[in-house]
PyMOL Python script that loads the backbone (N, CA, C, O; Angstrom):
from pymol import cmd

cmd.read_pdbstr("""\
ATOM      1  N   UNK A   1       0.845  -1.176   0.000  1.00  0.00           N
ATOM      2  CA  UNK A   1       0.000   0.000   0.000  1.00  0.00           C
ATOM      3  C   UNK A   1       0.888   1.237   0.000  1.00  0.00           C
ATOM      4  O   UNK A   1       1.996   1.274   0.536  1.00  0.00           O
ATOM      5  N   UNK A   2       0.374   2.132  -0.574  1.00  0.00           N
ATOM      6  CA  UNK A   2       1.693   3.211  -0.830  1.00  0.00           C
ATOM      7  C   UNK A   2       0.848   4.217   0.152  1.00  0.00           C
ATOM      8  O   UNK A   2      -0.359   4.076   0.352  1.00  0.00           O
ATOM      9  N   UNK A   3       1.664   5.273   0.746  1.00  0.00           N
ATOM     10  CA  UNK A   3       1.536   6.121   2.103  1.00  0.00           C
ATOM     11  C   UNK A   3       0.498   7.112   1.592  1.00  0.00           C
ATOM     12  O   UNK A   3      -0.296   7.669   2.350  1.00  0.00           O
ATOM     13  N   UNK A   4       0.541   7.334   0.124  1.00  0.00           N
ATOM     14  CA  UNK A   4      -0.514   8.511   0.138  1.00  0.00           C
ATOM     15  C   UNK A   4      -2.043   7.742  -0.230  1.00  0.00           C
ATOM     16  O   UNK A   4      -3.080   8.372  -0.438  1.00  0.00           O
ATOM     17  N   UNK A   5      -1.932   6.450  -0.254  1.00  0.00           N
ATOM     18  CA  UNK A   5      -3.147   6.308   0.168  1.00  0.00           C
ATOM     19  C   UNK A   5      -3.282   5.562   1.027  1.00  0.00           C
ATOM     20  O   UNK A   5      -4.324   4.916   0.908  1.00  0.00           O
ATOM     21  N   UNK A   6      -2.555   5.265   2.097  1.00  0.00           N
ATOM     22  CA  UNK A   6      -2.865   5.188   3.266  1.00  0.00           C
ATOM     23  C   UNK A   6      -3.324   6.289   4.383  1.00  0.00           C
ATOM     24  O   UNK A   6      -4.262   6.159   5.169  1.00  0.00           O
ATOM     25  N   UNK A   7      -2.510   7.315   4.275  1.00  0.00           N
ATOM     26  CA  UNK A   7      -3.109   8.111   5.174  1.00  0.00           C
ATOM     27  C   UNK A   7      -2.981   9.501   4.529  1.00  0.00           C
ATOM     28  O   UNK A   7      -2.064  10.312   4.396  1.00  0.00           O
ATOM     29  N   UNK A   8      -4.505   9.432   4.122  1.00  0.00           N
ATOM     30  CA  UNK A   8      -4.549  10.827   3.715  1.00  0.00           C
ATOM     31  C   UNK A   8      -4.997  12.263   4.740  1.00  0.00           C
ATOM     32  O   UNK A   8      -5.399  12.139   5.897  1.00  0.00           O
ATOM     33  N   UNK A   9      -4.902  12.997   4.350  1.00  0.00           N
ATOM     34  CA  UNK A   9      -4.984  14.183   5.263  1.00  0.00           C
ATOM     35  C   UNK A   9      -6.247  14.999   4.625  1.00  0.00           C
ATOM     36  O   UNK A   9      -6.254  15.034   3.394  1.00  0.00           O
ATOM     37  N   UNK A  10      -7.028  15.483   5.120  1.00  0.00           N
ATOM     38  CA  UNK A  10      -8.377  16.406   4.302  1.00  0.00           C
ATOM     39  C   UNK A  10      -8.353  17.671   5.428  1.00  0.00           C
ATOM     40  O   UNK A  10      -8.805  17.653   6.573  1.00  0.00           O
ATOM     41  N   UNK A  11      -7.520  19.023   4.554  1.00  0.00           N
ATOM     42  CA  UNK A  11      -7.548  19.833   5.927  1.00  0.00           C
ATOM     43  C   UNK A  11      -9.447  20.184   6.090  1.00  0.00           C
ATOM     44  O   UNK A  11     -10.339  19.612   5.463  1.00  0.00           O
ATOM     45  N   UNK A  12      -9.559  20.972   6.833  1.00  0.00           N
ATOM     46  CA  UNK A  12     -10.693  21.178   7.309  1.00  0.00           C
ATOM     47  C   UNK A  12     -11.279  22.645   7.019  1.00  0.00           C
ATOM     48  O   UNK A  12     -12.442  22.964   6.772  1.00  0.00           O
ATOM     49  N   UNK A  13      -9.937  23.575   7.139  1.00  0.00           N
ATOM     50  CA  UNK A  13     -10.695  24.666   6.691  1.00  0.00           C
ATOM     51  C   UNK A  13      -9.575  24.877   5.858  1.00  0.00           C
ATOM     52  O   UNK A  13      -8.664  24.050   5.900  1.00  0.00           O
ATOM     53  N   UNK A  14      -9.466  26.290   4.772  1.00  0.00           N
ATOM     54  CA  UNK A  14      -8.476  27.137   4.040  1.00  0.00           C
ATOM     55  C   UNK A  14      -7.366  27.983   4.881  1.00  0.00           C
ATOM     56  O   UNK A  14      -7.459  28.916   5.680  1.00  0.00           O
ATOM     57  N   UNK A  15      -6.275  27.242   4.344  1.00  0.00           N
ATOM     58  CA  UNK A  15      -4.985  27.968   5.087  1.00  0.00           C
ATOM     59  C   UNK A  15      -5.164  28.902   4.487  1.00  0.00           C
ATOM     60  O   UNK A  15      -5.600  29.150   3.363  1.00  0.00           O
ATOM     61  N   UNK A  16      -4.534  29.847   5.887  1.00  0.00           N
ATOM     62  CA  UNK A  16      -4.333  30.892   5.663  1.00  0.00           C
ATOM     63  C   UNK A  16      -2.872  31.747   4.537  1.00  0.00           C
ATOM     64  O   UNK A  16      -1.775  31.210   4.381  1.00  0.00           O
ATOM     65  N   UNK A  17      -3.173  32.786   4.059  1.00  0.00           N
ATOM     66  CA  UNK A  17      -1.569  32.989   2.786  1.00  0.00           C
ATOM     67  C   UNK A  17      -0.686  32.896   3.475  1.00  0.00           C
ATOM     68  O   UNK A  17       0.227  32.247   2.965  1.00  0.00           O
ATOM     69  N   UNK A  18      -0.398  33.430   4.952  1.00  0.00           N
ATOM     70  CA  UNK A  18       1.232  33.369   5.404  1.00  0.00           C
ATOM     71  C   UNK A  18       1.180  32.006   5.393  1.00  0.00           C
ATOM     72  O   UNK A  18       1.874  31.452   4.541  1.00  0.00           O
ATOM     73  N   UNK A  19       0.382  31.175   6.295  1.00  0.00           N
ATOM     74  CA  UNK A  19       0.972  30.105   6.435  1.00  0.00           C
ATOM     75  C   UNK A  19       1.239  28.953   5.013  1.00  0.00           C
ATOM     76  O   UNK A  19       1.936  27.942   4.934  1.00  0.00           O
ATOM     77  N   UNK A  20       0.160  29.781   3.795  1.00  0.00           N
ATOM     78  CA  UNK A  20       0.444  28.560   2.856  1.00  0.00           C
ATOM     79  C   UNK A  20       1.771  29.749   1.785  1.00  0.00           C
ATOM     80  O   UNK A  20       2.122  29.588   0.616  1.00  0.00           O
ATOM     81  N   UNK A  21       2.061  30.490   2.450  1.00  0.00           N
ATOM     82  CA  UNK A  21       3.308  30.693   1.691  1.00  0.00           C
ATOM     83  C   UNK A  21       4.771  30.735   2.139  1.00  0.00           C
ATOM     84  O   UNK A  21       5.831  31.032   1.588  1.00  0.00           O
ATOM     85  N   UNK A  22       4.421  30.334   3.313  1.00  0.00           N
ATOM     86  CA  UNK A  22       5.947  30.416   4.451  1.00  0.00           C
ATOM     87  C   UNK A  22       7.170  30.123   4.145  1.00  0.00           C
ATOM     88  O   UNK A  22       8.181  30.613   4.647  1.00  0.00           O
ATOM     89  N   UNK A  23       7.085  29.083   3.076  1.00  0.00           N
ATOM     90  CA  UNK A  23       8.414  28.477   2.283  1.00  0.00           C
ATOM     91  C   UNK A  23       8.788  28.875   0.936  1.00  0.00           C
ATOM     92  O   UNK A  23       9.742  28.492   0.259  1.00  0.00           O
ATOM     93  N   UNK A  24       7.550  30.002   0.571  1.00  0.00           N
ATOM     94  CA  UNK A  24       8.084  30.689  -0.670  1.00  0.00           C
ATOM     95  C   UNK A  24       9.653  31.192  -0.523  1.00  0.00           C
ATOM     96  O   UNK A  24      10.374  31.342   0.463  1.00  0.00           O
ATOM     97  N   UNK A  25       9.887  31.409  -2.110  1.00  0.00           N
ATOM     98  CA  UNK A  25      10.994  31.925  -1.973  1.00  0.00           C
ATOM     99  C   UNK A  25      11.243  33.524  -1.791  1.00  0.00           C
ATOM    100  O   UNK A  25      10.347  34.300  -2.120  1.00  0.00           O
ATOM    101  N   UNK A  26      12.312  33.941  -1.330  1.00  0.00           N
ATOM    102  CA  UNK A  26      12.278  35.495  -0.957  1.00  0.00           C
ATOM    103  C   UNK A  26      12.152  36.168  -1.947  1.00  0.00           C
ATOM    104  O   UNK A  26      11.866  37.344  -1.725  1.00  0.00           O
ATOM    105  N   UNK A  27      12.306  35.731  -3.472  1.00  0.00           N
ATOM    106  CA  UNK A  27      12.363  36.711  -4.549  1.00  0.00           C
ATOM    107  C   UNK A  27      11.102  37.354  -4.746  1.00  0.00           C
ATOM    108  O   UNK A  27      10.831  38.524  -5.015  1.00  0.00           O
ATOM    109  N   UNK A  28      10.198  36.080  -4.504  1.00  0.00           N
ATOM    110  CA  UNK A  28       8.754  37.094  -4.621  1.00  0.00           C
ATOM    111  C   UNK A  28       7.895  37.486  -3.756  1.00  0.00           C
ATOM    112  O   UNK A  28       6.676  37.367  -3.882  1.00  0.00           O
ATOM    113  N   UNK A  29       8.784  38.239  -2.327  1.00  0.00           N
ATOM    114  CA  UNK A  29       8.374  37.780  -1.164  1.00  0.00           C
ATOM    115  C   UNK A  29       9.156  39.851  -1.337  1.00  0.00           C
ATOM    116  O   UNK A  29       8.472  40.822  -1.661  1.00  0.00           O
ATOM    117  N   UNK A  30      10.354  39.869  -1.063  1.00  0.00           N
ATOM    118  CA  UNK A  30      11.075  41.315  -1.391  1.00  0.00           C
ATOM    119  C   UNK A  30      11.239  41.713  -3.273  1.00  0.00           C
ATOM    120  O   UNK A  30      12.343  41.981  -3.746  1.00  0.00           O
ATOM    121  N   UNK A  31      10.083  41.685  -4.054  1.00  0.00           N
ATOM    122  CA  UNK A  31      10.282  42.182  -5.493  1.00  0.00           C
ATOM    123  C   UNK A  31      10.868  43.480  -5.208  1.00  0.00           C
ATOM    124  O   UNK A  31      10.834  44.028  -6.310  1.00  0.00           O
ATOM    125  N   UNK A  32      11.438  44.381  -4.303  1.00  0.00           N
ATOM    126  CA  UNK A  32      12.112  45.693  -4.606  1.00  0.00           C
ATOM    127  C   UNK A  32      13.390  45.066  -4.951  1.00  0.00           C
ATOM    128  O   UNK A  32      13.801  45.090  -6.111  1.00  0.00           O
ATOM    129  N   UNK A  33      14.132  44.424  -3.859  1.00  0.00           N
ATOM    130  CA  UNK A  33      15.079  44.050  -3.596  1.00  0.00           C
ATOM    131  C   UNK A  33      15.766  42.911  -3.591  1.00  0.00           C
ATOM    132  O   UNK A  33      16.337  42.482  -2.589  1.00  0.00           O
ATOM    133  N   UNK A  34      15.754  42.230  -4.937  1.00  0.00           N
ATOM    134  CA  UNK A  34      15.946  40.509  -5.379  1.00  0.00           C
ATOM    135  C   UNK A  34      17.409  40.015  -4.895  1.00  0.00           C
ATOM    136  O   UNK A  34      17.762  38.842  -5.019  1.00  0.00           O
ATOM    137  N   UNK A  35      18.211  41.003  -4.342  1.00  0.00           N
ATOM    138  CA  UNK A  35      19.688  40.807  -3.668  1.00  0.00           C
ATOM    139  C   UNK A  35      19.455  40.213  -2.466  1.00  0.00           C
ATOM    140  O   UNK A  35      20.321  39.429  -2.078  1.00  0.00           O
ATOM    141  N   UNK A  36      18.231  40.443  -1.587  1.00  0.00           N
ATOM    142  CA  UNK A  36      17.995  40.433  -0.442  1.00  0.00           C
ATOM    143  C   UNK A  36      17.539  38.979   0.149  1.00  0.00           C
ATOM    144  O   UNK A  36      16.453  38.924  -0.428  1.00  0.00           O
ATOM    145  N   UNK A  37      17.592  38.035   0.728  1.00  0.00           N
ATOM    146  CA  UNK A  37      17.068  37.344   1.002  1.00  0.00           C
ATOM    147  C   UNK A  37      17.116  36.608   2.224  1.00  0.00           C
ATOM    148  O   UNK A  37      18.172  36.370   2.811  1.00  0.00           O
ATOM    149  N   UNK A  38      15.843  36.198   2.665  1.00  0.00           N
ATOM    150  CA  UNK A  38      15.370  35.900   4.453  1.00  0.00           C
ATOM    151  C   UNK A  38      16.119  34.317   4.198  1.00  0.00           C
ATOM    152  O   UNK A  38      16.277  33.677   3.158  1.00  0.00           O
ATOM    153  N   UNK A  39      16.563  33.951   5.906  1.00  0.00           N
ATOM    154  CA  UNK A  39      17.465  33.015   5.891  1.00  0.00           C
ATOM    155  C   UNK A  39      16.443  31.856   5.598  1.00  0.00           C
ATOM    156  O   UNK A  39      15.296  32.050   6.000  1.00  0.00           O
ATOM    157  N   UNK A  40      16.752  30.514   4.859  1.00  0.00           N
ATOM    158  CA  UNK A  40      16.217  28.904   5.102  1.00  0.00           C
ATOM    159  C   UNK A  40      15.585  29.343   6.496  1.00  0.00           C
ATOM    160  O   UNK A  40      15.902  30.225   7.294  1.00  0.00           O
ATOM    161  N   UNK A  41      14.585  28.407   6.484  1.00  0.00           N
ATOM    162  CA  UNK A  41      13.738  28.281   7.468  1.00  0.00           C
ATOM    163  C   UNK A  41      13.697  26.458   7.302  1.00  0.00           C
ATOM    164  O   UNK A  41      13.456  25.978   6.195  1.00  0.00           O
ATOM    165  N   UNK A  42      13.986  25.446   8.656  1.00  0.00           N
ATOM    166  CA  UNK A  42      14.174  24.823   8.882  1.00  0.00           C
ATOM    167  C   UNK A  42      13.543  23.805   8.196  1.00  0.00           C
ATOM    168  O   UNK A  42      14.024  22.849   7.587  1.00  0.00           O
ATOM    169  N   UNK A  43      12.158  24.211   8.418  1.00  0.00           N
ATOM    170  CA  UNK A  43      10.666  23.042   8.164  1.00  0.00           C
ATOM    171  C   UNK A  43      11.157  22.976   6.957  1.00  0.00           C
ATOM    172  O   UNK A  43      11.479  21.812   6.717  1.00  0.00           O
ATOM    173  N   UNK A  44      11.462  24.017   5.673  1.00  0.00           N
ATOM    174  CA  UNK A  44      11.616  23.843   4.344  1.00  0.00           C
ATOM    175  C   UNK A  44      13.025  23.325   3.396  1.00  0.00           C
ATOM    176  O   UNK A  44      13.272  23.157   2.202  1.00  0.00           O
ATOM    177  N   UNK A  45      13.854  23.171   4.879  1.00  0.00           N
ATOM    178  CA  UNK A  45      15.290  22.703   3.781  1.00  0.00           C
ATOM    179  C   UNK A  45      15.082  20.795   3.941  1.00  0.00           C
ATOM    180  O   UNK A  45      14.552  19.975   4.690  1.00  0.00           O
ATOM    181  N   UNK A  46      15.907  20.855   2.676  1.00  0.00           N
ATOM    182  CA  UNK A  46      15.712  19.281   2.606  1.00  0.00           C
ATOM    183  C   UNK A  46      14.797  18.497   2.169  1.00  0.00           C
ATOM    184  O   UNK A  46      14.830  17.272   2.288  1.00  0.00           O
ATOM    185  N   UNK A  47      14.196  18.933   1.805  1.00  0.00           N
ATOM    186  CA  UNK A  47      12.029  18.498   1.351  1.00  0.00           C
ATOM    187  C   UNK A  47      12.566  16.830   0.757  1.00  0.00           C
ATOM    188  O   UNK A  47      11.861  15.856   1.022  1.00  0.00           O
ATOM    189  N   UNK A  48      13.683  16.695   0.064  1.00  0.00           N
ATOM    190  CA  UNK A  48      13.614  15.019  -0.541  1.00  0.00           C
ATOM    191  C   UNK A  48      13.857  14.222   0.888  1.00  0.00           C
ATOM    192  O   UNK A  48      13.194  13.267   1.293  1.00  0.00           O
ATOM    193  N   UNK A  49      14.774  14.741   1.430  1.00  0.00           N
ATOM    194  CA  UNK A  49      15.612  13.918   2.259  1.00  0.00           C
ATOM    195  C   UNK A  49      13.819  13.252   3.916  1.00  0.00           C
ATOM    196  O   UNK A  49      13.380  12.212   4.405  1.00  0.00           O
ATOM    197  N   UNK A  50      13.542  14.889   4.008  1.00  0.00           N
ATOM    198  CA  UNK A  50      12.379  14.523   4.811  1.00  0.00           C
ATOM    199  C   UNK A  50      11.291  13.759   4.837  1.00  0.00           C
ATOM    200  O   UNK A  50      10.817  13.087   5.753  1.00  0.00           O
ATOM    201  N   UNK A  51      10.787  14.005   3.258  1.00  0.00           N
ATOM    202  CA  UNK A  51      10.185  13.225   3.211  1.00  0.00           C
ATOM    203  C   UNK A  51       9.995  11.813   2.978  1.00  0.00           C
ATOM    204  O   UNK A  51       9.000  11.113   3.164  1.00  0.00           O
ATOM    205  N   UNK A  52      10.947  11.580   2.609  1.00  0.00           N
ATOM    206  CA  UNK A  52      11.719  10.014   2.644  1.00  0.00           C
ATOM    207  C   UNK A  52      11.651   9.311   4.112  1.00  0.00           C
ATOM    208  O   UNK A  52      11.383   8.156   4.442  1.00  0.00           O
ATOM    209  N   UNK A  53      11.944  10.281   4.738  1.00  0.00           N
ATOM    210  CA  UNK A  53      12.606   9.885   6.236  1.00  0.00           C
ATOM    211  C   UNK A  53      10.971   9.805   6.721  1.00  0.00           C
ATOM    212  O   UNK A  53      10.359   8.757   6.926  1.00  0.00           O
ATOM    213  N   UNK A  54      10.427  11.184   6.850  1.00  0.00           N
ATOM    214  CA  UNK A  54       8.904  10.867   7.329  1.00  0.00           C
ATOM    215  C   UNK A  54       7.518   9.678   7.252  1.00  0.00           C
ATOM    216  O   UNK A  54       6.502   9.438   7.905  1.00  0.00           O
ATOM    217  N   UNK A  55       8.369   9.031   5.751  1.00  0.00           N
ATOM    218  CA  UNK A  55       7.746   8.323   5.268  1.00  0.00           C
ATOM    219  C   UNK A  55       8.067   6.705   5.957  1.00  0.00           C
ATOM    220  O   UNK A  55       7.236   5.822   6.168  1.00  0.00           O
ATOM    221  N   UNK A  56       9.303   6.679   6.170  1.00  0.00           N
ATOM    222  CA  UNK A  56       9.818   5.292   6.344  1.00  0.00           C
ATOM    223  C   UNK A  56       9.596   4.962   8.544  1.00  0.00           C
ATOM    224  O   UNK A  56       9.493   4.056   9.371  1.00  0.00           O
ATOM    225  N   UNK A  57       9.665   7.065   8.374  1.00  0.00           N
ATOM    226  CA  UNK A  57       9.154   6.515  10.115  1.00  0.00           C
ATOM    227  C   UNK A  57       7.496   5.793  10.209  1.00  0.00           C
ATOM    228  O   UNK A  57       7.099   4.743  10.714  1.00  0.00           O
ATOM    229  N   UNK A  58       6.852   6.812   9.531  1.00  0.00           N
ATOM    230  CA  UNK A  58       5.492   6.192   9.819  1.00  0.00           C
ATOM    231  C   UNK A  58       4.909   4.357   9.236  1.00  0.00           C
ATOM    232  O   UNK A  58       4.135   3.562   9.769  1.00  0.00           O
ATOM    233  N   UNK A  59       5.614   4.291   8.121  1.00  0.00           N
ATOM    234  CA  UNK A  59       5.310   3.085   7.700  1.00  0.00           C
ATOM    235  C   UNK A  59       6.303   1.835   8.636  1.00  0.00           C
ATOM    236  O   UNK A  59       6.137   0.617   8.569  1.00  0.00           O
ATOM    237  N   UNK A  60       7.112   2.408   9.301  1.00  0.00           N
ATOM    238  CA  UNK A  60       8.407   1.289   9.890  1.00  0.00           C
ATOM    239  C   UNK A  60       8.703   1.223  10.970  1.00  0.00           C
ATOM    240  O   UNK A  60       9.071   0.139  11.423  1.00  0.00           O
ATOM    241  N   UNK A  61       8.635   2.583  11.921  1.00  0.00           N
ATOM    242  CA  UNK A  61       9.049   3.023  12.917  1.00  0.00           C
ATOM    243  C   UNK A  61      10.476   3.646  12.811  1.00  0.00           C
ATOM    244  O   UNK A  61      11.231   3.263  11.917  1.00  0.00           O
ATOM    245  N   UNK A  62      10.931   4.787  13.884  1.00  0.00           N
ATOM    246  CA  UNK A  62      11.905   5.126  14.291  1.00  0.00           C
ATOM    247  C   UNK A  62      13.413   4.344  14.174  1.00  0.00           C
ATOM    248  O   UNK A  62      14.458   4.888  13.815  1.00  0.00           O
ATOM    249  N   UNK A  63      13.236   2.856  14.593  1.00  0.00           N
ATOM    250  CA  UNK A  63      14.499   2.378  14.974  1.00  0.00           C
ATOM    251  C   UNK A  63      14.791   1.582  13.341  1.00  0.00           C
ATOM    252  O   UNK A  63      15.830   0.922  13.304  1.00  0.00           O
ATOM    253  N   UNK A  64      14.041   1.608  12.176  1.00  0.00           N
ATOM    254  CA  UNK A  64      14.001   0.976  11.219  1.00  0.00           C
ATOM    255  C   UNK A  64      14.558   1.889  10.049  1.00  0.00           C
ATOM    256  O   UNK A  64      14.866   1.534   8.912  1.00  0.00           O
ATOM    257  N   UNK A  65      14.624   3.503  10.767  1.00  0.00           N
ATOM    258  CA  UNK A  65      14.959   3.995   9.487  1.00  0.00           C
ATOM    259  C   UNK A  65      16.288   5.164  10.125  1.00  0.00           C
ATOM    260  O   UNK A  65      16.396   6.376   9.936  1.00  0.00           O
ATOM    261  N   UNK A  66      16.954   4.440  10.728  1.00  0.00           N
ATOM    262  CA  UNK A  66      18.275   5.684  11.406  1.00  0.00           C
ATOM    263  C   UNK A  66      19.058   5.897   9.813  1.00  0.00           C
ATOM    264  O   UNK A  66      19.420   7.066   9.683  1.00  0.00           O
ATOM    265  N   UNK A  67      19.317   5.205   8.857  1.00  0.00           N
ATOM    266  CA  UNK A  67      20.040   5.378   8.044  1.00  0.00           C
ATOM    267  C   UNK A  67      19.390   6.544   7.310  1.00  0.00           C
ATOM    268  O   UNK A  67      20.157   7.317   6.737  1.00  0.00           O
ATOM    269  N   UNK A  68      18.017   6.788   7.246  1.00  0.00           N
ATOM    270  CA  UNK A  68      17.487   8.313   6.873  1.00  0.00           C
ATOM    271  C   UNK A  68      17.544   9.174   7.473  1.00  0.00           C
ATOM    272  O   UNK A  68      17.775  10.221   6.868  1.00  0.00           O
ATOM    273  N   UNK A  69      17.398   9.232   8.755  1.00  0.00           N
ATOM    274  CA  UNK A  69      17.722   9.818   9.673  1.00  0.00           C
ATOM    275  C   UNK A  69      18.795  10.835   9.456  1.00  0.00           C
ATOM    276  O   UNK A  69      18.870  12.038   9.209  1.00  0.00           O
ATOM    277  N   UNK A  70      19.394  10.071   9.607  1.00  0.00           N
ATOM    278  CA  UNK A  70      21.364  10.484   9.671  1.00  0.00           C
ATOM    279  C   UNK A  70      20.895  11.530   8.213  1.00  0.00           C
ATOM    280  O   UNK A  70      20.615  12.720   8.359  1.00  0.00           O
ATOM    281  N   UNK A  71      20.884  10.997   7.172  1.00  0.00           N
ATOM    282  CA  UNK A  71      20.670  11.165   5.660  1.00  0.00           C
ATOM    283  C   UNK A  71      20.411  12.588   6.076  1.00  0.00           C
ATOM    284  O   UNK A  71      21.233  13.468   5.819  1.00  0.00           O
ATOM    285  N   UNK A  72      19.281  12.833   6.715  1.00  0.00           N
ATOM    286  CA  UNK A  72      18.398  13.883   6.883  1.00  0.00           C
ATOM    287  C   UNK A  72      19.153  15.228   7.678  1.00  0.00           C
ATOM    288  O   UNK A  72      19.051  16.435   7.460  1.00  0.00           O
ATOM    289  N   UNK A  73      19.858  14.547   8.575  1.00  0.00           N
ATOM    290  CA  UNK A  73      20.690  15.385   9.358  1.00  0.00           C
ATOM    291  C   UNK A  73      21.831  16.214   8.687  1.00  0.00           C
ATOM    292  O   UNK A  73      22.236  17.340   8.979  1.00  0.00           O
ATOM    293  N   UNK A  74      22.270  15.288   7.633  1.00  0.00           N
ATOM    294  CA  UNK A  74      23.446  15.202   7.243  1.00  0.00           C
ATOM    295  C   UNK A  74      22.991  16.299   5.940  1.00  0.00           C
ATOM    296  O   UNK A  74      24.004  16.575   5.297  1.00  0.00           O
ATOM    297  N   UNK A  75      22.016  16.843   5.504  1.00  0.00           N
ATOM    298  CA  UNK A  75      21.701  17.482   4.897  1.00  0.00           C
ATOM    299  C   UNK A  75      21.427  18.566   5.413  1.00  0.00           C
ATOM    300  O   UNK A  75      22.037  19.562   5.024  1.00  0.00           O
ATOM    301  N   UNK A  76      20.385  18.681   6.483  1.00  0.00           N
ATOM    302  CA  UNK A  76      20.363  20.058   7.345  1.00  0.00           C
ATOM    303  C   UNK A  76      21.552  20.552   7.765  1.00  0.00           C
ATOM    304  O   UNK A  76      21.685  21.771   7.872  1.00  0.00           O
ATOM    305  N   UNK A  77      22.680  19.605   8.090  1.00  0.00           N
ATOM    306  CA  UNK A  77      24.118  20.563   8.444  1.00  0.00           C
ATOM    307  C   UNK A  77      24.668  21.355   7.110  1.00  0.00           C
ATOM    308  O   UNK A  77      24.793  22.578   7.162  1.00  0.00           O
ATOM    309  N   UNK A  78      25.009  20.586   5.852  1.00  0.00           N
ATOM    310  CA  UNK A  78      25.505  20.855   5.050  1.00  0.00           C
ATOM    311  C   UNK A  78      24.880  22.389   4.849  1.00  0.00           C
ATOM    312  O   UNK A  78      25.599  23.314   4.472  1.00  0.00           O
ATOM    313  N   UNK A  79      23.289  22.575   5.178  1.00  0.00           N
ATOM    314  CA  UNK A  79      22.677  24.020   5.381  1.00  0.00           C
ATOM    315  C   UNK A  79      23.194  25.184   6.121  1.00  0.00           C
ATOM    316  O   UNK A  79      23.143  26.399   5.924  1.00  0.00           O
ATOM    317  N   UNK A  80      23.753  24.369   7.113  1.00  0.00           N
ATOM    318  CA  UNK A  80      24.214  25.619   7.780  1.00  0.00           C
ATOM    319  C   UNK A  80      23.258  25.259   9.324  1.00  0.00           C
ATOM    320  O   UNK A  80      23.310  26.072  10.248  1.00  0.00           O
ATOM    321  N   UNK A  81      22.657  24.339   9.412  1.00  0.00           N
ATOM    322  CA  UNK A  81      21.626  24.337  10.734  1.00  0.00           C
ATOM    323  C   UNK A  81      22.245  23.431  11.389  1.00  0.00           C
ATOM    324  O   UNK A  81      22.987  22.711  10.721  1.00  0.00           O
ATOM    325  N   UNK A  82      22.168  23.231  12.550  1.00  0.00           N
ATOM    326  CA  UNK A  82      22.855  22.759  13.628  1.00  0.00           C
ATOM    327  C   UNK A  82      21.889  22.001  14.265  1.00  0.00           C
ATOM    328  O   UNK A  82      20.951  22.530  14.861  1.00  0.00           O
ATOM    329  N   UNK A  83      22.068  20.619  14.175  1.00  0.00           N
ATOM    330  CA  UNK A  83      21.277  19.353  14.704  1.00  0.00           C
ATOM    331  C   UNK A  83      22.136  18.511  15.518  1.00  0.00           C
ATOM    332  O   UNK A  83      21.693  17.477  16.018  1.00  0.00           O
TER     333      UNK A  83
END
""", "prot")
cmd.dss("prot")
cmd.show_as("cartoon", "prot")
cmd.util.cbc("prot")
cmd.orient("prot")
């Protein structure tokens, strides 16, 4: 069974724009100033690596998927974030 149809999600009401644009990128976020840009924000770096990892926790558990884990970590540092 593959995860997106196992557990699907049906939000309930309409996100709101900040929150459904939080991971935009800064270019169209500061159009004066396209030099300028707001730092990575955590939730949004890595999107392959996470969701891989998110995926193998829920279908496997925690102790089944450290090798994504790491994967995952090992990508947020290369960012610059400190895990």
């Amino acid at each position: 069974m593959y995860l997106d149809q196992q557990y699907s999600i049906t939000p309930k009401r309409k996100m709101s724009s900040l929150a459904a644009g939080s991971c935009e990128s800064s270019k169209t976020q500061n159009a004066g100033d396209p030099l300028e840009k707001k730092p990575l924000k955590p939730c949004c770096a890595c999107p392959e690596t996470k969701k891989t990892r998110d995926a193998c926790i829920i279908e496997r558990g925690e102790e089944s998927c450290k090798d994504l884990i790491e994967a995952h970590k090992d990508c947020m540092r290369s960012l610059g974030f400190k895990v």
